[in-house]
N, C-alpha and C positions, 0 to 999 in steps of 0.2 A: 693096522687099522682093520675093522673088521670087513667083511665084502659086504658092498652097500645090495637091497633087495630091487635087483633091476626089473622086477616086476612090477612095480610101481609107475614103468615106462611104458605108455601108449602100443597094444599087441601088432598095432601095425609098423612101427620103430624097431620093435624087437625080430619081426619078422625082416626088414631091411637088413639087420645085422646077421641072422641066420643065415640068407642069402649069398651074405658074402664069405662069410664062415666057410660054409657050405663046397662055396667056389674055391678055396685053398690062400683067400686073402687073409691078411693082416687086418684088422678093425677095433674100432673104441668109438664108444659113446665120449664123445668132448662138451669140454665149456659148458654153457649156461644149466643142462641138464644133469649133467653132474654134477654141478653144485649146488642146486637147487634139493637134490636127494637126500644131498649131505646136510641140507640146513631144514630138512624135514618138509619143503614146498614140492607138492605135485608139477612135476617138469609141464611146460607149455608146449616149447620149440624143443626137437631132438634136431642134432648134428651128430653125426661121425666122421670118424678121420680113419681112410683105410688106406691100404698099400698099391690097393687098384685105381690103374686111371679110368680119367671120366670115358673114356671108350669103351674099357669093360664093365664098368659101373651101367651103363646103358644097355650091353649086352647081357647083362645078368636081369637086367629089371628094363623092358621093354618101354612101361608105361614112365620116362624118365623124359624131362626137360634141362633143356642144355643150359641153366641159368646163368652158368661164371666159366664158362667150360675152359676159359683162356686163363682161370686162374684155378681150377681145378677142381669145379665144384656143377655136380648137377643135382637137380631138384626129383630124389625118388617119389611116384605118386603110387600109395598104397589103397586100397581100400579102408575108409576111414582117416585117412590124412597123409601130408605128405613128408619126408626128410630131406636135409638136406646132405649131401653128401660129399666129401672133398678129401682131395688126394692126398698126400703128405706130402708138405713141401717147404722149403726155404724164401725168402723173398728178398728182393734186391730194393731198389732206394725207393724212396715215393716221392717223385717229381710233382703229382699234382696232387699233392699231400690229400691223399685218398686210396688210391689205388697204384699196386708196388710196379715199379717199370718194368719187371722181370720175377718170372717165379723158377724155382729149380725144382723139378719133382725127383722121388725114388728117395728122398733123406729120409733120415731112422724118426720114430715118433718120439723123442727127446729133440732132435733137433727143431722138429714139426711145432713145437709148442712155446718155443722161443720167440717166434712171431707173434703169438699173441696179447691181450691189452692188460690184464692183468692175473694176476698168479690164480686166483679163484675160478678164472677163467679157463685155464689154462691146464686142470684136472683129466685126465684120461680114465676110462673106464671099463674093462672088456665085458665079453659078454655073460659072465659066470659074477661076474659083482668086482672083481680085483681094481684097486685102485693102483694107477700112475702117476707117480707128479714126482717132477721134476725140477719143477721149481718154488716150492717150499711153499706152494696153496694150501697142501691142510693145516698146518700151523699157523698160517694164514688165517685161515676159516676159522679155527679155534680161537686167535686171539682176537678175532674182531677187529680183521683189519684189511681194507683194499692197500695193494701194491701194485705198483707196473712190473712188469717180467723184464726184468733188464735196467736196462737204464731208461728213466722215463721220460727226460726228454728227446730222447731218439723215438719212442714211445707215441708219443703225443704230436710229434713232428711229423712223421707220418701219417697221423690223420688228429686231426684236433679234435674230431667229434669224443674221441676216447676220454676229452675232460669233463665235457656233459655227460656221457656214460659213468663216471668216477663219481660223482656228486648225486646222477640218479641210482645207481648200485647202493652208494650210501641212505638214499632217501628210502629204498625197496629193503636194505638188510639193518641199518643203525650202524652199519660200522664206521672205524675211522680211517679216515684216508692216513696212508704211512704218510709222515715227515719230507722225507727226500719228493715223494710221487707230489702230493700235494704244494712244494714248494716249484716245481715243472711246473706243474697245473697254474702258478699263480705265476709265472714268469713269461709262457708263453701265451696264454689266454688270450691277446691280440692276432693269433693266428684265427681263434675262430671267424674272423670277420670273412673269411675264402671257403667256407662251408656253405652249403646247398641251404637256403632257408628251409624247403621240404625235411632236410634230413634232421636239422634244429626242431622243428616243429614237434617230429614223430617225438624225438626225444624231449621236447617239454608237455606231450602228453601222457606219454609212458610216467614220466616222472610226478606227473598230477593225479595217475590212475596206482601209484602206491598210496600207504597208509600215513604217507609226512608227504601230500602235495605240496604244503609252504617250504618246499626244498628246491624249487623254481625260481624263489625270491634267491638264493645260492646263487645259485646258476648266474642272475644277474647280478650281483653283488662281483662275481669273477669280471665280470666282463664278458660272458660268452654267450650273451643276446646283445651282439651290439649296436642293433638295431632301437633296444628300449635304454641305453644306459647302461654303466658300468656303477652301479648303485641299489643294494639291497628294495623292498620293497616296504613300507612302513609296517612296524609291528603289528599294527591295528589290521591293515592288508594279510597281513600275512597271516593271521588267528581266524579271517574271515574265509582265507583259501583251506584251514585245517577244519575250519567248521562247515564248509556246502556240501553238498550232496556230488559225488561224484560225474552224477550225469550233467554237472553244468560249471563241472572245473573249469575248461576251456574258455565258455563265455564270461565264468567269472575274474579269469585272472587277466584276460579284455577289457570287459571293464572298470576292473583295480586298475589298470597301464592310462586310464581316462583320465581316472578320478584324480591319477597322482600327475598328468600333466605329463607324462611318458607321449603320447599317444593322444591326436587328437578327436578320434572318434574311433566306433570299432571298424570303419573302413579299414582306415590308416593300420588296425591288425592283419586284416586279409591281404594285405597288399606288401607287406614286411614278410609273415609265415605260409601267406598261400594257402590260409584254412578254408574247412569248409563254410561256404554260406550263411548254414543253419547256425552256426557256431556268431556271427554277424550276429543276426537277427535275432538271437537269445539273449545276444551283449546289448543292443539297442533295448531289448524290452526290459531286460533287468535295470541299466540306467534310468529309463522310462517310470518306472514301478520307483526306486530307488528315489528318484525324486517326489513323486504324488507323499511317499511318504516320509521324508524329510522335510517335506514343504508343508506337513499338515502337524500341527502342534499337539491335538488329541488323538492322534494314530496309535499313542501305545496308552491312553485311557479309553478308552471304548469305542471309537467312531469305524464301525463297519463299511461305512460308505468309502472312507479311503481305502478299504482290505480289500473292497470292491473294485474300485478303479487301478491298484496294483493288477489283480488278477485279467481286468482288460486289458492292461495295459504289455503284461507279459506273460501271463496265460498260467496255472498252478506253479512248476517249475522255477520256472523265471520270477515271480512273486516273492516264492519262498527265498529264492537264493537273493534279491534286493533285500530283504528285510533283515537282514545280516548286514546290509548297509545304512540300515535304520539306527536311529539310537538307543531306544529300549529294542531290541527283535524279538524276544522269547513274547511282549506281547503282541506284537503285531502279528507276528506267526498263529497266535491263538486267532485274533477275529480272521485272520487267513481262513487256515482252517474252518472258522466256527461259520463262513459264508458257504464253502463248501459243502461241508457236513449240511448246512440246511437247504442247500439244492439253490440258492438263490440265485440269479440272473446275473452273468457278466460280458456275455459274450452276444451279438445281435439275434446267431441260432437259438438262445436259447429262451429267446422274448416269446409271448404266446400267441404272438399274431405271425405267420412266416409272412415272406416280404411279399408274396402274391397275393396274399390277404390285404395287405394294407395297401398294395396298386389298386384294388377292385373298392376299395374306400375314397381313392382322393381321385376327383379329378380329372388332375394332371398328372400320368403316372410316370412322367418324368420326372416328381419330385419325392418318389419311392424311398431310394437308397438313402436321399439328405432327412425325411420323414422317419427311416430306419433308425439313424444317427443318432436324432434328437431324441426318439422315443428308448431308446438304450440309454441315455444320459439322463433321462427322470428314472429309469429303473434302477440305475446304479443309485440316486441318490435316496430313491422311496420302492426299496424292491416289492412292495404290497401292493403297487403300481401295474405289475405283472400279471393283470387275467384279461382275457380278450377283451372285452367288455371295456375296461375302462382304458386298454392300449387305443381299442377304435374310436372312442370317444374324443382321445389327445391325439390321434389322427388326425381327423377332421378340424380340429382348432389350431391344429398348426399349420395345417395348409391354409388358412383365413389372411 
């Protein structure tokens, strides 16, 4: 194979390995970033695997935190980013199927690679370009295929997360899971039920932020959300997660878990995956929105005023990614759009009267906020509605 162009790799990574070079260690760029070189993607995360322990890993690079030091691994901080960095070693059983009861340092980087989840993974690199493997990952890579390094269900036994890893790896490259590894994957899949939902999560976002997110609806169809079901997600679902926008995967595939009767509100997700908040309240406004326009019959012949009350209802975003829950979307998307593009009024800030204006109009300016309310709700329906003048005017008649 030829030597891959390790300059491609972040100058603060490369300087980590110099460092160690330098120092009379053993070192390789491993895993993720080596094979991301080899499959032509610009590496994110660099690791090495060197012959130095975390003690002298620390004493070579001062600016170093102790992140795994009990398994051999500290976090080097570079200017411009940080590596991680871990010893070479063997590991003994994994009793709480996560982390190995026992690790052995000072073994060869052949033996070192054995541990890892699958052969693609499991690529060594040094620092002139030279490839290692030892366990038959470029032929791997070449034929378009995830495997476990070993036996897989010893593999996956030790940490089950490695089967949602298997499925998102697949979602990230197209390959195919080998035969044997994906027959593990399908036998022990009831182990994911002892996994951290936090560590599920990162991995059902990871796997929504490649280019096949309807590879989530996998995931559950394994059984390794077993929280939502061991049951694919509806085709219809699942064309709707390959069509949204990225920035609202998360809330959208919350809301799909609703709609299909998974999940009874997007609480019910926060309290399963421990996501964040916003990701809730993006799921609420898209169902929100989701409904105004499934409940209005001319939403995809012309009726702006629902495009309108989607967009209060979940804000541009959130709008657009409901209307993919619509039945025609490409036109409700247009009058989406075609309210925005004309600047029209959806939100209270954006009435022409602010609310201390229409307190010094009524009254009793305790009836401000509900006079706010109402006067946003003629504007959604008659946005020509919208100029001082005739907001103050429908002021004063509604406080009557």
């Amino acid at each position: 194979m030829e030597k891959l162009d390790v300059s491609v790799l972040p100058g603060y990574a490369r300087a980590v390995m110099d460092g160690l070079c330098r120092a009379g260690y053993t070192a390789y760029y491993a895993g993720g970033c080596v094979r991301d070189i080899l499959l032509g993607v610009a590496p994110v995360d660099v690791d090495i695997a060197t012959s130095a322990m975390p003690e002298e890993v620390m004493r070579i690079f001062p600016h170093s935190v102790p992140t795994g030091i009990r398994h051999g691994t500290v976090t080097v901080c570079e200017a411009g980013g940080t590596v991680e960095v871990t010893a070479f070693r063997g590991e003994g059983n994994y009793s709480d199927l996560r982390h190995p009861d026992a690790v052995t340092f000072g073994v060869s980087p052949e033996e070192d690679v054995q541990r890892r989840d699958f052969t693609l993974n499991a690529l060594l690199c040094d620092a002139h370009g030279n490839v290692y493997d030892y366990v038959g990952g470029c032929a791997d890579l070449s034929a378009g295929i995830i495997r476990a390094v070993g036996d897989a269900r010893r593999r996956f036994s030790e940490d089950a997360l490695r089967m949602l890893r298997a499925l998102r790896f697949r979602a990230k490259t197209g390959f195919e899971i080998e035969k044997e590894t994906e027959a593990a994957l399908r036998a022990l899949a009831p182990l994911a039920e002892n996994l951290a939902v936090e560590r599920v999560y990162d991995e059902i976002r990871k796997t929504l932020a490649t280019d096949r997110p309807a590879a989530v609806s996998e995931m559950l169809g394994y059984g390794l959300i077993p929280a939502f079901g061991a049951k694919r997600l509806s085709s219809s679902a699942e064309s709707v997660l390959a069509a949204a926008r990225k920035e609202v995967l998360c809330a959208m595939l919350c809301a799909l878990l609703v709609r299909e009767g998974r999940i009874s509100a997007p609480a019910d997700f926060a309290a399963h995956m421990k996501c964040e908040r916003q990701t809730v309240v993006l799921a609420e406004g898209i169902l929100a929105a989701a409904e105004v326009g499934s409940g209005n019959a001319e939403v995809g012949s012309g009726n702006a005023e629902a495009a309108r009350r989607m967009l209060s209802a979940a804000g541009p975003e959130g709008a657009r990614a409901a209307a993919l829950l619509c039945e025609r979307p490409d036109d409700v998307l247009t009058h989406i759009e075609g309210v925005l593009q004309r600047g029209e009024a959806w939100r209270a800030d954006m009435l022409a009267l602010r609310g201390g204006e229409i307190a010094a109009l009524l009254r009793d300016a305790t009836q401000t906020a509900e006079i706010r309310r109402r006067l946003l709700d003629r504007v959604l329906i008659r946005p020509e509605e919208n100029t001082a003048e005739r907001l103050a005017a429908a002021a004063k008649e509604l406080e009557k």
